[in-house]
N, C-alpha and C positions, 0 to 999 in steps of 0.2 A: 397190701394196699399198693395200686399202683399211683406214681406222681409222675411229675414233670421227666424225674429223671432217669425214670425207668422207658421213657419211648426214646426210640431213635431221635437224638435231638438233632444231629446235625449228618445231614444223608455221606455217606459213602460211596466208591465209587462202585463195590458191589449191589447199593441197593436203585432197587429201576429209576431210569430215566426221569419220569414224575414227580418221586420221593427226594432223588437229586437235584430238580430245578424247586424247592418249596414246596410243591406237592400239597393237598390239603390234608387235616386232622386226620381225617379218614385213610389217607393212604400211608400217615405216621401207624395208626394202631392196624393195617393190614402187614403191614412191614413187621411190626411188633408181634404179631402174629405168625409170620412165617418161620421168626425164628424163637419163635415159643414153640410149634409144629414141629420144629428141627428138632429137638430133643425130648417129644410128646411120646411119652410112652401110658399106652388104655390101659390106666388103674380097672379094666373090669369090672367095674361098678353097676349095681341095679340104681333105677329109678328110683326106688324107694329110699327115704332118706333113713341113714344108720339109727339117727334121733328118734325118729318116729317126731319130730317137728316142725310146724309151719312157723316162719317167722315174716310176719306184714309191719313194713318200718318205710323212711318216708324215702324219697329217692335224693334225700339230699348229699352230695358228695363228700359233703365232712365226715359219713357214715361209715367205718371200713368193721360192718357187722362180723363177720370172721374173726377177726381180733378183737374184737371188740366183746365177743361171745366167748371166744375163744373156742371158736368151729374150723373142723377140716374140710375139706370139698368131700362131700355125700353125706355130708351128718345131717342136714337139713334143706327144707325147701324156705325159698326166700321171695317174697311177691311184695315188689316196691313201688310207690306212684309218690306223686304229691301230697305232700301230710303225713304219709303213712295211714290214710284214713280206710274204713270199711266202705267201700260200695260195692257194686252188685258186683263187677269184675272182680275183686278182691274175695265175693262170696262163691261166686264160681270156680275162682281156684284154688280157696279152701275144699270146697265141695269135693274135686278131684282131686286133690292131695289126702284127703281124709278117706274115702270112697273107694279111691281107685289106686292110691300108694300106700296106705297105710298111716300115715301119719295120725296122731291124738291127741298132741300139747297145738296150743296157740299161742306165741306170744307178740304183743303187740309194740313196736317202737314208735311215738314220735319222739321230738326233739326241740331243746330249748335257741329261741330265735331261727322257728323257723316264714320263711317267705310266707305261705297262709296266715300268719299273723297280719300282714299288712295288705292282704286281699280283702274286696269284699263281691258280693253276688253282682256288682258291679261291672266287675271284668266280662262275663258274657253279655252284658249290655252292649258294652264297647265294642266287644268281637264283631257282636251283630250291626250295631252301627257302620263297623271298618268293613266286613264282608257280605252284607247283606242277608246272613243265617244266623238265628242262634243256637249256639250248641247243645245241643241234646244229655249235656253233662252238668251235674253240680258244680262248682267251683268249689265248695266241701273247706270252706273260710270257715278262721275261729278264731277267737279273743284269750281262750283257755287252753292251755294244754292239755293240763290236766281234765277238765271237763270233757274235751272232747278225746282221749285216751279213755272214760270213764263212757263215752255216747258209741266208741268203736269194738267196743266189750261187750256192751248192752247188745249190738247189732251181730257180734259173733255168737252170745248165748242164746239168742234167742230165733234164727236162722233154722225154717225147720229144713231146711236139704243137710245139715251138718248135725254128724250123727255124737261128736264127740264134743260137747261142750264143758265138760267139769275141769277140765283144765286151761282156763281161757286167763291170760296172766298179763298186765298194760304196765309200760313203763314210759317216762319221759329220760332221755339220755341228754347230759350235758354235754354239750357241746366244748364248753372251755377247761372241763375237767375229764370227761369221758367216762363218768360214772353213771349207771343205771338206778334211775328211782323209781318206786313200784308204786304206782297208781290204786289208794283204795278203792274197790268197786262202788262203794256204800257212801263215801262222801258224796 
């Protein structure tokens, strides 16, 4: 898990010009990058993940699934948004990780106090109010976690492009403890 104090906090007089006068975010984690690059050696890795698993979790940054799984880089493919919810872009890249990598487990993350709790179908109102379009996306709000861990299960088992649903597994992850609770499907 990368933090604060893992980027270049305070520039050098080796690193560029940009990155030495404040530079923005962007040019901290390019920086952070070069000298990640500097000692990069291609583990030779396939595409296909070692697990044979898809894991869909929410893209909130309190998240450090790797550890949290206790996953290596290639044991799994990992597809994150807001919520951790199921929509059609989350079905598509189930579909080609199942399909076309092999992959067979689903497991699904959200998590406790997340932001979607205090959304509602409101926000693309307002979007459309402030820019004159509304967006062609759900805002995919919810009051439950578990309900809706329980409504992103229903939408992976029942998915006819995904050939592998017997292993389809929802949990919510506490956030202040960092344990995994497994969502009955049946409640």
């Amino acid at each position: 898990m990368s933090t604060p104090a893992d980027l270049p906090a305070e520039p050098t007089a080796a690193q560029p010009v940009a990155a030495r006068t404040g530079g923005t975010v962007t040019d901290r984690l390019v920086e952070a990058n070069r000298a990640y690059a500097a000692s990069f050696d291609d583990p030779g890795m396939d595409a296909r993940p070692v697990l044979h698993v898809a894991v869909v979790a929410c893209m909130d940054a309190r998240l450090d699934l790797h550890d949290a799984l206790g996953l290596s880089l290639g044991d799994c493919h990992t597809i994150r948004n807001a919520g951790g919810v199921v929509t059609d872009d989350v079905i598509r890249s189930l579909t080609i990780s199942q399909r076309a990598l092999g992959t067979r487990s689903v497991i699904l993350i959200h998590h406790t106090n997340c932001g979607l709790e205090s959304l509602t179908e409101d926000f693309r109102h307002e979007l459309e109010d402030e820019v004159g379009q509304r967006p062609s996306w759900a805002v995919e709000a919810f009051r439950d976690v578990d309900q809706d861990v329980r409504q992103s299960m229903q939408r992976v088992r029942t998915s006819p492009f995904l050939p592998h649903t017997d292993d389809v597994r929802g949990f919510v992850f506490e956030v202040a403890t960092g344990l995994l609770r497994e969502i009955d499907p049946a409640k």
